[in-house]
PDB file as gemmi writes it, atoms N, CA and C in Angstrom:
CRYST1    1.000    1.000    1.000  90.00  90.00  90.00 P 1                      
ATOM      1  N   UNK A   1     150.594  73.131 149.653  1.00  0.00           N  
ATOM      2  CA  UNK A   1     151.450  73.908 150.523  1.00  0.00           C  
ATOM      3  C   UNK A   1     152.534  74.573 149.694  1.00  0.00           C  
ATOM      4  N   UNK A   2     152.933  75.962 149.919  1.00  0.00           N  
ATOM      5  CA  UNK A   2     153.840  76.738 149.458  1.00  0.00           C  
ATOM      6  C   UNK A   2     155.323  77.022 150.793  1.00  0.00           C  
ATOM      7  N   UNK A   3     156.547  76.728 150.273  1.00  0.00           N  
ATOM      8  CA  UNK A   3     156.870  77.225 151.681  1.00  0.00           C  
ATOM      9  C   UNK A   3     158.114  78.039 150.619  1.00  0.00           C  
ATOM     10  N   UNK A   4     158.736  78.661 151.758  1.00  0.00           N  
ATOM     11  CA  UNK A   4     159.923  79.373 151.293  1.00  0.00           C  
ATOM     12  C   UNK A   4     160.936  79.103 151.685  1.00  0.00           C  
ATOM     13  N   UNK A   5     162.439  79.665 151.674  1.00  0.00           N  
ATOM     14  CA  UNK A   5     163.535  79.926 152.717  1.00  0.00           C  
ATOM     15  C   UNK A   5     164.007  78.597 153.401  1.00  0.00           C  
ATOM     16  N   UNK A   6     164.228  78.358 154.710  1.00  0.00           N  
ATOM     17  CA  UNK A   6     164.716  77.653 155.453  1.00  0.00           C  
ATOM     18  C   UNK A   6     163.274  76.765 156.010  1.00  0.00           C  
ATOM     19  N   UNK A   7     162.412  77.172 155.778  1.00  0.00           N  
ATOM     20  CA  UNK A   7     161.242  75.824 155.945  1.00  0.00           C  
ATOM     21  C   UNK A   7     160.938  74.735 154.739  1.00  0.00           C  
ATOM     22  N   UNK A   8     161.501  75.458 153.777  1.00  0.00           N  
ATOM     23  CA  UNK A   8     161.465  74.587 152.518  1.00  0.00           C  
ATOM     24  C   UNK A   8     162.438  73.637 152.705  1.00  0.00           C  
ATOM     25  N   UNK A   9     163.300  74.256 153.056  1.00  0.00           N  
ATOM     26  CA  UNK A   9     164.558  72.968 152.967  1.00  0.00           C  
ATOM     27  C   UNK A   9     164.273  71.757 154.053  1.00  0.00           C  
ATOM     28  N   UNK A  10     163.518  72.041 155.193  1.00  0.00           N  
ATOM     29  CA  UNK A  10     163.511  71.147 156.352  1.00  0.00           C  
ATOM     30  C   UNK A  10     162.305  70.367 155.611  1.00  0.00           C  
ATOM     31  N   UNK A  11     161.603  70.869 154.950  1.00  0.00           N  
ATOM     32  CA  UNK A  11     160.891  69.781 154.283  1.00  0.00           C  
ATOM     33  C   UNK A  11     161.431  69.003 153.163  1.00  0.00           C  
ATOM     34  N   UNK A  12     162.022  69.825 152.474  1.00  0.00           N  
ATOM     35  CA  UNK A  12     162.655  68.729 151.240  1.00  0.00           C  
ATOM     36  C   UNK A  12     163.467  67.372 151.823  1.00  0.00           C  
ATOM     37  N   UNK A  13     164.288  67.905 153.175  1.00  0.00           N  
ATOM     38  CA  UNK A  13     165.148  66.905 153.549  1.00  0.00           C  
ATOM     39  C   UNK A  13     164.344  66.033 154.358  1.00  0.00           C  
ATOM     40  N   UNK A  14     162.956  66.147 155.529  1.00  0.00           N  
ATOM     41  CA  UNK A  14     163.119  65.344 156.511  1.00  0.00           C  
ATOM     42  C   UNK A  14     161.217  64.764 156.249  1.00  0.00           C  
ATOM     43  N   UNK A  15     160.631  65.604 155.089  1.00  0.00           N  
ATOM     44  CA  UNK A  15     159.078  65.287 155.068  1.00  0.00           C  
ATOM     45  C   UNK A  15     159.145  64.165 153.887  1.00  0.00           C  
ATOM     46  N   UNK A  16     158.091  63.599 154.115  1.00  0.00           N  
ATOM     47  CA  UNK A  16     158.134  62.417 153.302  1.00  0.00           C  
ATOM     48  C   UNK A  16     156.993  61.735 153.183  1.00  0.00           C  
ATOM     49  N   UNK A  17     155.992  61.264 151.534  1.00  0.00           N  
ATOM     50  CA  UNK A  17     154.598  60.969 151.794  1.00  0.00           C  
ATOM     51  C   UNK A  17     154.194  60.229 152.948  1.00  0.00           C  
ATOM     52  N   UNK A  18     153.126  60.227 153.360  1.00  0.00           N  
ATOM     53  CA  UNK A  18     152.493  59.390 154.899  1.00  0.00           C  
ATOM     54  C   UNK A  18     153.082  60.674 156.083  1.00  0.00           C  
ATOM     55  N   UNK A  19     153.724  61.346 155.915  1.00  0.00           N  
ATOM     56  CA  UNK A  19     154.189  61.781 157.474  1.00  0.00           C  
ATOM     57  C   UNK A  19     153.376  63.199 158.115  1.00  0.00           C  
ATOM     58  N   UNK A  20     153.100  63.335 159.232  1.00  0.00           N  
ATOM     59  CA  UNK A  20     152.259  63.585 159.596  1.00  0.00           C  
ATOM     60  C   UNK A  20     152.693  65.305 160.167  1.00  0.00           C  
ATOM     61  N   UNK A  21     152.211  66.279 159.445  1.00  0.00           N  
ATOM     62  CA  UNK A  21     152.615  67.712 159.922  1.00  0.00           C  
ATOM     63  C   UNK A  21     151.041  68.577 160.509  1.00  0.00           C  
ATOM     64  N   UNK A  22     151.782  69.087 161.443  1.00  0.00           N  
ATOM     65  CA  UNK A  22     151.170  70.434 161.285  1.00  0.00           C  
ATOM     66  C   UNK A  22     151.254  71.923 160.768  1.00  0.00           C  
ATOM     67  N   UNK A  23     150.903  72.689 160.282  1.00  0.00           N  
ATOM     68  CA  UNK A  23     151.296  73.907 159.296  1.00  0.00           C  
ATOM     69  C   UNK A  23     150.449  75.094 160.044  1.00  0.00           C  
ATOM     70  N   UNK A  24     150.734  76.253 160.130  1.00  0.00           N  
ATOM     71  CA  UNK A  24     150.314  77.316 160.166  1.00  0.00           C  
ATOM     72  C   UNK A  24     150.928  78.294 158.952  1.00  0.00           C  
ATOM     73  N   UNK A  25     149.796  78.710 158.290  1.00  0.00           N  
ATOM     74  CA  UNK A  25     149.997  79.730 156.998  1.00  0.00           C  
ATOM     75  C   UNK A  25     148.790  80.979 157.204  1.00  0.00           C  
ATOM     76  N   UNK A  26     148.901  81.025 155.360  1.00  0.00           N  
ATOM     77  CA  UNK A  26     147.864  82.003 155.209  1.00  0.00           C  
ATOM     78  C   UNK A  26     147.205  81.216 153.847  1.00  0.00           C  
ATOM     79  N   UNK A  27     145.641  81.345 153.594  1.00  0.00           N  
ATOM     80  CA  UNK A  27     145.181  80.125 152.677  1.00  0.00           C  
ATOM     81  C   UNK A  27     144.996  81.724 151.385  1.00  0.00           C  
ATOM     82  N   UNK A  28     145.256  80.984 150.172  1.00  0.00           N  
ATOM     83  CA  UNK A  28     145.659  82.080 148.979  1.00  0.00           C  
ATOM     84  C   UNK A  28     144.540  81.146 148.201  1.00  0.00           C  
ATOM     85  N   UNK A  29     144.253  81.964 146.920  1.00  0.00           N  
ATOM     86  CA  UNK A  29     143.465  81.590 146.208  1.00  0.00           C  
ATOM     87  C   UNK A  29     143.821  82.592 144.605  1.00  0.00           C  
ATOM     88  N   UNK A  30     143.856  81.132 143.921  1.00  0.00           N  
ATOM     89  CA  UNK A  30     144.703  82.516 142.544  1.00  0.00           C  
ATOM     90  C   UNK A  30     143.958  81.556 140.942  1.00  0.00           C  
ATOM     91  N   UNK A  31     143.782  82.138 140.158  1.00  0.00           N  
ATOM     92  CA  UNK A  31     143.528  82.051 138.733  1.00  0.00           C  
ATOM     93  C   UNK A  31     144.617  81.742 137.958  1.00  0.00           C  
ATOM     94  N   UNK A  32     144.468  80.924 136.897  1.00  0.00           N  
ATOM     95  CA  UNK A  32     145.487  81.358 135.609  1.00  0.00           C  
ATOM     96  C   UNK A  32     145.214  80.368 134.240  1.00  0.00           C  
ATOM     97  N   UNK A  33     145.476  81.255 133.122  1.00  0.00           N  
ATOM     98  CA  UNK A  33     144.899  80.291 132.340  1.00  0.00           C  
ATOM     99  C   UNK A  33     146.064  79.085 132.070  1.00  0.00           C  
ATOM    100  N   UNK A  34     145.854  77.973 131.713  1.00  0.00           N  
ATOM    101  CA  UNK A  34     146.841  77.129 131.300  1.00  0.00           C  
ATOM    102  C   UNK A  34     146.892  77.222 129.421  1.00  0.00           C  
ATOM    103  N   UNK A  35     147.989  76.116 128.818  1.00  0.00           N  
ATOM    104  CA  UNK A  35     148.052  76.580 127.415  1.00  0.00           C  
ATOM    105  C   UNK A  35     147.116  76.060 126.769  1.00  0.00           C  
ATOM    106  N   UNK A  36     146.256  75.745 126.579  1.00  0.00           N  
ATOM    107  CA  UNK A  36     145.211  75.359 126.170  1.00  0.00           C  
ATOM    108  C   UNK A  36     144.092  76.594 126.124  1.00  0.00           C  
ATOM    109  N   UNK A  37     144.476  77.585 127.109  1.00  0.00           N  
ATOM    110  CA  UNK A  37     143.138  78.500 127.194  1.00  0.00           C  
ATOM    111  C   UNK A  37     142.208  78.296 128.127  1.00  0.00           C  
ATOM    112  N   UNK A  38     142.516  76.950 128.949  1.00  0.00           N  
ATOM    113  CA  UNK A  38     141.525  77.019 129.857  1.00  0.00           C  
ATOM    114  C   UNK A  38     142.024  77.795 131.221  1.00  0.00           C  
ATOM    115  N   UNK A  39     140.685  78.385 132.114  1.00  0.00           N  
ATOM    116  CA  UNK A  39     140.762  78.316 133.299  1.00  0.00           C  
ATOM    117  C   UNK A  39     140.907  78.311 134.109  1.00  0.00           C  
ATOM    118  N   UNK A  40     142.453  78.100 135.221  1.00  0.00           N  
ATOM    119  CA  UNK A  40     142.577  76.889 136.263  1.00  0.00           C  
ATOM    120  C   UNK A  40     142.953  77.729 137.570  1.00  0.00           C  
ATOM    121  N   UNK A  41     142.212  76.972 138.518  1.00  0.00           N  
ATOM    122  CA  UNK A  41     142.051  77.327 140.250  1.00  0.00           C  
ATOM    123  C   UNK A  41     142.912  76.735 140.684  1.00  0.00           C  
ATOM    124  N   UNK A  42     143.617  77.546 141.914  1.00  0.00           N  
ATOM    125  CA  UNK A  42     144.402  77.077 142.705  1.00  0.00           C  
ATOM    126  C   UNK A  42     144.263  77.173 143.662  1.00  0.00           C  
ATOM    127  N   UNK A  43     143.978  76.527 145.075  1.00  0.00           N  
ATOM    128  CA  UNK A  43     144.402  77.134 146.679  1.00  0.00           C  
ATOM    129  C   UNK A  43     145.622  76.653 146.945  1.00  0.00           C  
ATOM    130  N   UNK A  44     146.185  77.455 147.739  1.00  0.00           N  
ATOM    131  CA  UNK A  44     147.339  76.977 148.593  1.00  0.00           C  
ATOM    132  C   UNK A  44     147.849  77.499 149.647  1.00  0.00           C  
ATOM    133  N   UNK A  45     148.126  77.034 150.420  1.00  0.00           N  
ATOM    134  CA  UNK A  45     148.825  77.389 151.632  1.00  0.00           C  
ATOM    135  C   UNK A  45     150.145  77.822 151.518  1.00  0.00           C  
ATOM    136  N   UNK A  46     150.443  79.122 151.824  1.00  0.00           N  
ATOM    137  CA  UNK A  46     151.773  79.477 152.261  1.00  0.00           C  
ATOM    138  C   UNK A  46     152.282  79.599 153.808  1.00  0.00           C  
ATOM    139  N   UNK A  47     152.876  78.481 153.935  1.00  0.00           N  
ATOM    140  CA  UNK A  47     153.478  78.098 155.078  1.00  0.00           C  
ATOM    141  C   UNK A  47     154.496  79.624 156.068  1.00  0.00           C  
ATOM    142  N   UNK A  48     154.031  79.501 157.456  1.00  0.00           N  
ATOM    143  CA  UNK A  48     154.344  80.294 157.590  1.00  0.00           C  
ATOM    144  C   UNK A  48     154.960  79.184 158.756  1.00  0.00           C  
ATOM    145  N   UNK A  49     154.703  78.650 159.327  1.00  0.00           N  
ATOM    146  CA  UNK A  49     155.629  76.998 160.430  1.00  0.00           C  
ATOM    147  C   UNK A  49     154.973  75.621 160.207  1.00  0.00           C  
ATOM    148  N   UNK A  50     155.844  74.982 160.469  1.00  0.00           N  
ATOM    149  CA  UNK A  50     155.605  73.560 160.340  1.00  0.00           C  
ATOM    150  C   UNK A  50     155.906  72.974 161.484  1.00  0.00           C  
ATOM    151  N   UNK A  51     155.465  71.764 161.974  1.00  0.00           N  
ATOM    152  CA  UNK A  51     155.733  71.366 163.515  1.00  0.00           C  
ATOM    153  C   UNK A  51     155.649  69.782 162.634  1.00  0.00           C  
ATOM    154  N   UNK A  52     156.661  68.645 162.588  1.00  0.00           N  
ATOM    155  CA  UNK A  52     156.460  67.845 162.590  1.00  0.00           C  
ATOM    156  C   UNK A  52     156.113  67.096 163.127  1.00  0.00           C  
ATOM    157  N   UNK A  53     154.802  65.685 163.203  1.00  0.00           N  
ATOM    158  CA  UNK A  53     154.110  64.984 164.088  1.00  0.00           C  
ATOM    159  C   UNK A  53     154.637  63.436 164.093  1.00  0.00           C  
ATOM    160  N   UNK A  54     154.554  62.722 164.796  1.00  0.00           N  
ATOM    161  CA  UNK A  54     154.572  61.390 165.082  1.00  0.00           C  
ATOM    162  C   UNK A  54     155.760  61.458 164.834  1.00  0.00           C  
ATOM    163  N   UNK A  55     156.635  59.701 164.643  1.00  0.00           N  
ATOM    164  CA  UNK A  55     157.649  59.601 165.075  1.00  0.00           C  
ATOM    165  C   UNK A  55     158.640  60.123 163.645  1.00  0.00           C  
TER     166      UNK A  55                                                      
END                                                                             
């Protein structure tokens, strides 16, 4: 997940491993080599809302 702005922050402060979200984005897909020369794939989601779940 990628987020920006004022959704980033509500995650830095209130998300936490185990907790349970829902996300609506857009799914990205990007290249790049690392220093070695290899390769490397990425997907990610750029968050466009988050709805936090359970308690």
């Amino acid at each position: 997940m990628v987020a920006w702005g004022k959704t980033a922050q509500i995650i830095e402060k209130y998300v936490t491993k185990g907790k349970e979200v829902a996300i609506e984005g857009k799914l990205t897909s990007r290249s790049y080599d690392d220093k070695n020369g290899n390769k490397r794939y990425v997907t990610e989601i750029i968050v466009n809302e988050l709805l936090m779940l359970g308690k």
